[in-house]
N, C-alpha and C positions, 0 to 999 in steps of 0.2 A: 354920776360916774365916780367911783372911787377913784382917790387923788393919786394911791399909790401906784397903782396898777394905770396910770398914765403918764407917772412922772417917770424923767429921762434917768438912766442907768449908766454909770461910769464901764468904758468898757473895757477897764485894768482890772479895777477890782470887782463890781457888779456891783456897789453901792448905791441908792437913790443918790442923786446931786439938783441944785437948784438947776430951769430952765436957761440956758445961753451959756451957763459958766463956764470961765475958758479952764479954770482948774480943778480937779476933783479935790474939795475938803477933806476928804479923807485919806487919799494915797499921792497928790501931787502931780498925779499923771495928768499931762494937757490934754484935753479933750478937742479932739477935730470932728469928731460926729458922736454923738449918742444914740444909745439903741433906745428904743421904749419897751418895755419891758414886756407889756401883753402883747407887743409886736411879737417879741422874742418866744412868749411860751407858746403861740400860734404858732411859730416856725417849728418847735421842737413838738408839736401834737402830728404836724403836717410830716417832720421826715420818719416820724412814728410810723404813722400811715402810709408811706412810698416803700417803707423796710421791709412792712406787711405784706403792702402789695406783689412788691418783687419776690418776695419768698412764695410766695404764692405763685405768681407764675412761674418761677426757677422751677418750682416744683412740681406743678403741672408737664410744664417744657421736657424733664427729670423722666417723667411719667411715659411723656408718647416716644422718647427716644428708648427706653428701656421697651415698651411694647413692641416696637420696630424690633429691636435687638428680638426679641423675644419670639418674633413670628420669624424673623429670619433663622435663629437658632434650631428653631421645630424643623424647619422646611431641610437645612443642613440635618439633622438626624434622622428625619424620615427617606433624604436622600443616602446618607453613610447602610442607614438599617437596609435599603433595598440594595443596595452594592453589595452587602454581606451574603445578603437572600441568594442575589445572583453568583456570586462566587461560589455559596455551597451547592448551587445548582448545576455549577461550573459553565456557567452563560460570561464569560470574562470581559467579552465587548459590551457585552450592555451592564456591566457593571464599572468599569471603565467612564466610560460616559455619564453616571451616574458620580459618580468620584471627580471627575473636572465639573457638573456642574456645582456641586458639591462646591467642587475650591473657591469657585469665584464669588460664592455668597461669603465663605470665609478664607480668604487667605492665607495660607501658613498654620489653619488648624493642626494640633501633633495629630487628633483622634483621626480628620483625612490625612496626612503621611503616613498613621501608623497602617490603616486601613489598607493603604493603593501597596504599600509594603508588604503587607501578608497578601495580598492579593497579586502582586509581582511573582511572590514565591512558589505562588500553585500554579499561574498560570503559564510557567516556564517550563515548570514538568509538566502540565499536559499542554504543551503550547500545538494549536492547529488553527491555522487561518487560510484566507485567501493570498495568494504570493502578491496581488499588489498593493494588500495590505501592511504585511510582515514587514517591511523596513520601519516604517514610521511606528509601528507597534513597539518593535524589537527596543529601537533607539527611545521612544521614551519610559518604557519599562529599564534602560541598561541608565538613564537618569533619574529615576528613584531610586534604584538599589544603590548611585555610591551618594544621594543624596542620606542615605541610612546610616552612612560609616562616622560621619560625625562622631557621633557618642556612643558607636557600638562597643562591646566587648570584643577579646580576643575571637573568642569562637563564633559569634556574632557578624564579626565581620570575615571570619574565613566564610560563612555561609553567603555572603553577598558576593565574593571573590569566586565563589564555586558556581554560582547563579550568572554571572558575568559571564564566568567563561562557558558557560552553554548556550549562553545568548550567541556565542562565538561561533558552536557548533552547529548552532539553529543557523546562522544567517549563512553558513558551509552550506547547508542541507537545501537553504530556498535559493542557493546561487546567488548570494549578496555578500559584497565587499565584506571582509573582516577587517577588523580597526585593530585587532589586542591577541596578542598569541593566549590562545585559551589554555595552552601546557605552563608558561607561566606562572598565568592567574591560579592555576590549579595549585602549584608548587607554593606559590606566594600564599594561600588559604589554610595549605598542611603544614608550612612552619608556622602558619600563628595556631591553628589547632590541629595536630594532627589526627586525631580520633575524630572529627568533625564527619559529619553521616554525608553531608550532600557535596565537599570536597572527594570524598573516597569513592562514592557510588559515580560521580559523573566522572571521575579518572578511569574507573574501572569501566563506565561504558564506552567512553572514548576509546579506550584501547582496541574494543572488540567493535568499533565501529569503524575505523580506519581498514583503507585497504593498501594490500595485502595483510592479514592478522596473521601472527603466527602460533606456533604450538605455546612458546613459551610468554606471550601478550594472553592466549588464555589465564594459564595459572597466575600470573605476575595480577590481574581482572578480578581471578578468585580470591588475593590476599586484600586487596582495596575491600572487593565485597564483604568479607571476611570481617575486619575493621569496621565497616559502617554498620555494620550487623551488632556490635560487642555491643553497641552505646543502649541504652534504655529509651528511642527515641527514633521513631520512623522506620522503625522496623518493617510493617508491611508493606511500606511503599518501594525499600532497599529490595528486599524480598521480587515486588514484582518486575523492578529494573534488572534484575540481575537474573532472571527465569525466563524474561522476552527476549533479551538480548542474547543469553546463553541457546535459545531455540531457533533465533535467527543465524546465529554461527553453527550454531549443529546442522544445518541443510547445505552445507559445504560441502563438497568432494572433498575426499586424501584426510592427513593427517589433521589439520586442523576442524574438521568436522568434528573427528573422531573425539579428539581432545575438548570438543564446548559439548558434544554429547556425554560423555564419564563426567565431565563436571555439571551439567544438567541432571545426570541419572544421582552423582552424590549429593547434589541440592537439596531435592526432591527426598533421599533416602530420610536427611537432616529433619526436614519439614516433616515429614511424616512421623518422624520419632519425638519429634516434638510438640507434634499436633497441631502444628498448623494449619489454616484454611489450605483446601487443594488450589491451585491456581485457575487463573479463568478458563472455561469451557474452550475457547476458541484455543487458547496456547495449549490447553493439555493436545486438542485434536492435532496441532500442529506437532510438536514432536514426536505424538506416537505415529504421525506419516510418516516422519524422517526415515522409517525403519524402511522403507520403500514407495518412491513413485508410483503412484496412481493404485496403491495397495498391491504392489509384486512382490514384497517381502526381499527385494532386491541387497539389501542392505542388514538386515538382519545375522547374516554368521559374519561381519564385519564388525558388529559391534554388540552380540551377543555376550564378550569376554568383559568388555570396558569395566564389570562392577562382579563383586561374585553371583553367580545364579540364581541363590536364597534370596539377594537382596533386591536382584535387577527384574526375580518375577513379585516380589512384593512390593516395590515401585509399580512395576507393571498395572496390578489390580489395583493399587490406591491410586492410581491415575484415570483408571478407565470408572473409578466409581460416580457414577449417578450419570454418566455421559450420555448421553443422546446425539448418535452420529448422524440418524436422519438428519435432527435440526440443525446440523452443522452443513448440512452438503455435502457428508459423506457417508454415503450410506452403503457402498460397497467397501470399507475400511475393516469393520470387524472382523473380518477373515483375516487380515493379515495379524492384527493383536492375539488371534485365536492362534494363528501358525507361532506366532512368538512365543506363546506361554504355551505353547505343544513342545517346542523347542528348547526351549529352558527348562522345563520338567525333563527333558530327554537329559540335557546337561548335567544336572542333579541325580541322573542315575534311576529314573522312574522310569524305567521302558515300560513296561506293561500299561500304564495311565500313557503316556507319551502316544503309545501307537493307538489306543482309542482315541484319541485329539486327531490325532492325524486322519484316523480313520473318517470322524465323523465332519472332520473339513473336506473328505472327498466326496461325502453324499452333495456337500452344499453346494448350494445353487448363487452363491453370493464370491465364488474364488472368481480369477481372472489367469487365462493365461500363462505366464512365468509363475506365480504362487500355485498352481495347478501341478509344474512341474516340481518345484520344491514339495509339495506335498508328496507326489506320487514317486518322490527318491525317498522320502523320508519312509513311506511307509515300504517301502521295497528293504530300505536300510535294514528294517526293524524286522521286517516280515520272511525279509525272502524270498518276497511273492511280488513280482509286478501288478500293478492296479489296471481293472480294466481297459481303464480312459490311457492308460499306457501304452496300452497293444493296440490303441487305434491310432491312426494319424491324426496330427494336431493341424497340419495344411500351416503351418508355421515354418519350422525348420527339421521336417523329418528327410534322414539321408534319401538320396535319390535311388529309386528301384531300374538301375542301369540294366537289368536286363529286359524292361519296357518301358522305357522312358515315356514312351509316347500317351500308352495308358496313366503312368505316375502324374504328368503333367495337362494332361486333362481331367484327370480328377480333381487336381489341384484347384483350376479355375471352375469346376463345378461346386466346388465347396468351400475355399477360404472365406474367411470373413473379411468383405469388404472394407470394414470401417478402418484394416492395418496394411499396411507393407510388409506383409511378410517376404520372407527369404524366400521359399517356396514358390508363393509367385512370379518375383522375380527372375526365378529360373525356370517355371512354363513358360513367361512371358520370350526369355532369350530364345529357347528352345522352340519356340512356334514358328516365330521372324524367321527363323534358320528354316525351317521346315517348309515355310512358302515360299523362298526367297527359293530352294530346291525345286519347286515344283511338284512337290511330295505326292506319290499316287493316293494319299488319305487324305491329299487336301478337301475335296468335299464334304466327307465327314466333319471335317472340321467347320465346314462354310456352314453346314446344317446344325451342329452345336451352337455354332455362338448365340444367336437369336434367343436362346434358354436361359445363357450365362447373362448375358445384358439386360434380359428381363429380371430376372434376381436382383439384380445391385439395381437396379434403374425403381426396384421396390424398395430399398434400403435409401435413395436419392430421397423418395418423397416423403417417408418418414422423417429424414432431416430434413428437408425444405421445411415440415410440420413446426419442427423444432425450432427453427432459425424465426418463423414470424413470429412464434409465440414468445422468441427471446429466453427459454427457458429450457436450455440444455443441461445435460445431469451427467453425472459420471460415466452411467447407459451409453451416452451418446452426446458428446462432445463437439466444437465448434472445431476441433483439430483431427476426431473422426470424421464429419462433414465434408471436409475439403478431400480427406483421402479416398470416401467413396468416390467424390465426384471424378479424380487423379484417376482412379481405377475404370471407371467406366470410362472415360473420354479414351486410356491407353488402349483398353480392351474394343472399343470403337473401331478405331485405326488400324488393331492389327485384324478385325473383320474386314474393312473397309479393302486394307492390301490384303486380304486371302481372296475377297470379291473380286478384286480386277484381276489377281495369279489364275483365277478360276474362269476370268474370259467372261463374266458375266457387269459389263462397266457402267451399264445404269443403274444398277445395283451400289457397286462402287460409288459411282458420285453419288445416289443420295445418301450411301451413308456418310460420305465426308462431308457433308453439307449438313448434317444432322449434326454430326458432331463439331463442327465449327459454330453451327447456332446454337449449339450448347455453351459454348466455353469462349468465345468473345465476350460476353457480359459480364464473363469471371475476374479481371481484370488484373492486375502487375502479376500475382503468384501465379495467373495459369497463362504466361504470355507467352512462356516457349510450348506449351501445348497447342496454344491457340496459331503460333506458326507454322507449327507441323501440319496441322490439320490443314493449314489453308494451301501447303506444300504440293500434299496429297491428293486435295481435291484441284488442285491444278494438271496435276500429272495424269490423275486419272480423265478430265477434260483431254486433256493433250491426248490420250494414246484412241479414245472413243473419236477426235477429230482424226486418226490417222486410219482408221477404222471405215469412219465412215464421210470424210470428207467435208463435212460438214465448219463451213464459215464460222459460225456461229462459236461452237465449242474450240476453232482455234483462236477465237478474239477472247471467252471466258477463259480459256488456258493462260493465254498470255497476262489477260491483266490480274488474273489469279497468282499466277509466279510472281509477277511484278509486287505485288501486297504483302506475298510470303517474305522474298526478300529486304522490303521494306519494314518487314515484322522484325528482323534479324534473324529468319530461319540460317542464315549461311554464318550470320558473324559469329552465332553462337554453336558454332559446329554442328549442327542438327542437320546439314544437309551440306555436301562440296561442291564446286562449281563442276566439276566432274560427272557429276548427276545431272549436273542442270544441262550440259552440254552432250548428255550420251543420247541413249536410243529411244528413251522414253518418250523425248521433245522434240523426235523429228517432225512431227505436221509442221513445226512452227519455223521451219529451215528456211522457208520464205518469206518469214516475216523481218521488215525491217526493224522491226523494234527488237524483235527478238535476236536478229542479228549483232545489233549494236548494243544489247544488254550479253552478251556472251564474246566482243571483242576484246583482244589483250586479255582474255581471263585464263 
């Protein structure tokens, strides 16, 4: 064994020194222990080796926490990338959720704040949920956006201030607590950027969504829109805020209509001149209704003047281009746009073209009604000449032929159209009553018509019955037509029912009011005062058939008949006085004590 490499080493200086010596020969230092020296290069090979080791595993260790990082990183960007998918898909709940779980792999990532941020900001303008959703929606979307203000810019944060305060109008609109005056936030947004687009646009809807709007919350509507419009930035969207809103105020009665439809028509003239997309299918159909309910042209010399002629029929045509009214559900509508651009050519001074327009809306089979008579003035205006359909009766509101009422008003119910309450009717209908309540020597004539009349509309009943299960009524024939036929036949009923029993024929009488009560009991709250009368009538007609013929029976049906009626509210809702109940009609029941104690003190 070599001597050196086991002799003892000083362990001041690292000198060899002799075995046991208490001093080092060379530096003085006492020695209390010695190292040995191949002890010592052993120890420095050895922490060589643990330095190694451990870097080696540091680095390993380095290794699977970065993989970790690394699978989690992926799984957070495949989750942000399908949030975005969904947002431009505009699925916003399930992007949403995709965004918190998002968070919780990363915390405080900017890429999900900045994400759940742009995606706050779209989902606010098209915000639509379920209402027991929207509170918890509303309130953590209204904490992202002032989580945004931190480090925003001036104009930056008027956009979060303008998005805040719609959050305000949204939870107005689902009937939930507001926390923040939205006209503030609004005001607060404009003085840090006044030109800001979604400050100006949600001012200017707000204005025309509150109620009462008036004439001057219009224009004051069109200067915000105006503003949001100037910037280089969300034009389309400004655009279609300000054209929905503007066409929801335009179906107004009175002056403020008038004033969102001239600013609808100069929008529209703007857009056009500009080349802009035409607005969506469904809002174009909706303003060109505005000109009249259910296509009657009602509204049209109302607001014919709003814009010049030139401009207001070339709005006209760029509005109706590529429409398709069928697919809209309105497919009786193009007559009234035809009557307009007939009418505005006339305004322009084009008669000659004006009276062919008019002309060829009288052949059509697509007018209705009141646009039927605007047509047949127009073309009279122009012509001269009254229109065929003129010189016949419309069974609507033609004056009464007083020197035979009797003929005018029976033709009436030969021919009206069921599906309306005409005025017409309404006046055979008085004049009948009056006429059997007389005794009228033509009452049987009439006892023999009716049976013809009720078969007609009783044909028009089962067409709508058709209608109502298949769910699938049209302009044709309406769910507010339906009920008027049914109104019609049920009255027309009743006054058959009392011309049968004036004519002394009472089994007659009762089964028709027993027809018509089985008709209209099933109708329920809107035909409760019919279904009173009816049960009135076929009480009374019991009662006078017991007095007739003596019969038990029909004065026990009498009575517990009235008893039902009045329990209907035939008396409370004036349909019948106790004065009725107690005359000559309801003598069989003189003996009765129930009948006695139901007409005592009355």
């Amino acid at each position: 064994m070599n001597q050196e490499a086991s002799s003892p080493v000083c362990v001041a200086c690292r000198e060899i020194i002799k075995p046991g010596a208490r001093l080092c020969p060379h530096c003085g230092s006492r020695q209390k222990h010695t190292i040995w020296h191949g002890f010592g290069e052993a120890l420095k090979w050895l922490g060589a080796i643990v330095t190694v080791i451990s870097l080696v595993v540091g680095v390993k260790t380095l290794h699977d926490y970065y993989q970790q990082w690394q699978q989690k990183q992926d799984v957070v960007n495949e989750l942000v990338s399908a949030a975005e998918w969904l947002v431009a898909a505009e699925n916003y709940s399930q992007a949403w959720e995709m965004y918190l779980e998002a968070n919780e792999l990363s915390p405080g990532s900017p890429e999900i704040r900045q994400g759940q941020y742009a995606m706050a900001i779209d989902w606010i303008q098209d915000f639509a949920v379920d209402k027991a959703a929207a509170n918890d929606i509303l309130n953590r979307l209204t904490a992202v956006l002032y989580r945004s203000l931190l480090h925003a810019s001036d104009d930056e944060a008027a956009t979060v201030l303008a998005h805040v305060a719609r959050i305000q109008i949204l939870r107005w609109l689902y009937d939930l607590p507001v926390f923040v005056d939205d006209e503030q936030l609004l005001a607060q947004a404009l003085e840090l950027s006044p030109s800001n687009a979604y400050a100006n646009t949600f001012l200017a809807h707000r204005l025309l969504l509150k109620r009462p709007v008036s004439v001057e919350d219009v224009a004051k509507a069109q200067e915000y829109f105006s503003i949001a419009l100037s910037g280089d930035t969300h034009h389309a969207w400004v655009r279609d805020m300000q054209t929905r809103r503007l066409m929801m105020t335009a179906t107004d009665s009175g002056e403020v209509g008038k004033a969102a439809m001239q600013a609808f028509l100069r929008t529209a003239r703007d857009m056009m001149s500009a080349g802009e997309p035409l607005p969506d299918p469904d809002l174009r159909v909706r303003i060109l209704d505005s000109y009249g309910h259910m296509g009657s042209g009602k509204r049209v010399e109302e607001l014919i003047d709003l814009v010049p002629p030139g401009d207001h029929l070339a709005v006209n045509v760029w509005l109706r281009k590529g429409l398709d009214y069928h697919a809209q559900g309105r497919s009786g509508y193009p007559a009234q746009q035809d009557y307009l651009v007939a009418r505005l050519t006339e305004a322009l001074g084009d008669t000659a073209r004006a009276l062919e327009l008019y002309q060829e809306l009288e052949q059509s089979e697509q007018t209705y009604r009141k646009l039927n008579t605007l047509v047949d003035h127009a073309v009279e205006r122009l012509s001269g000449q009254k229109t065929p359909r003129a010189l016949q009766r419309s069974y609507v509101n033609d004056p009464v032929d007083t020197g035979n009422p009797w003929a005018f008003h029976l033709e009436t119910l030969k021919n009206f159209d069921s599906k309306w309450l005409p005025e017409n009717y309404q006046q055979a209908m008085d004049y009948f009553y009056e006429t059997v309540d007389a005794a009228d020597e033509r009452l049987p004539v009439l006892v023999d018509t009716m049976p013809g009349i009720l078969e007609r509309i009783q044909a028009v009943i089962l067409e709508g019955g058709r209608w109502e299960r298949s769910n699938s009524f049209t302009f044709g024939y309406s769910r507010s037509h339906y009920d008027n036929v049914r109104q019609n036949w049920i009255e027309i009923m009743l006054l058959y029912g009392t011309a049968l029993r004036q004519a002394g024929q009472l089994d007659s009488a009762v089964a028709t009011f027993s027809d018509a009560l089985a008709f209209v009991a099933p109708l329920g709250e809107d035909f409760s005062s019919l279904a009173a009368v009816s049960t009135y009538e076929l009480a009374l007609s019991y009662a006078q058939r017991a007095a007739r013929t003596g019969a038990q029976v029909d004065r026990q049906r009498a009575l517990d008949t009235l008893l039902a009626a009045i329990e209907q509210g035939v008396v409370r809702e004036n349909r019948v006085g106790w004065e009725e109940i107690k005359g000559d009609g309801f003598e069989a029941l003189a003996g009765e004590p129930d009948y006695q104690e139901l007409i005592r003190g009355r």
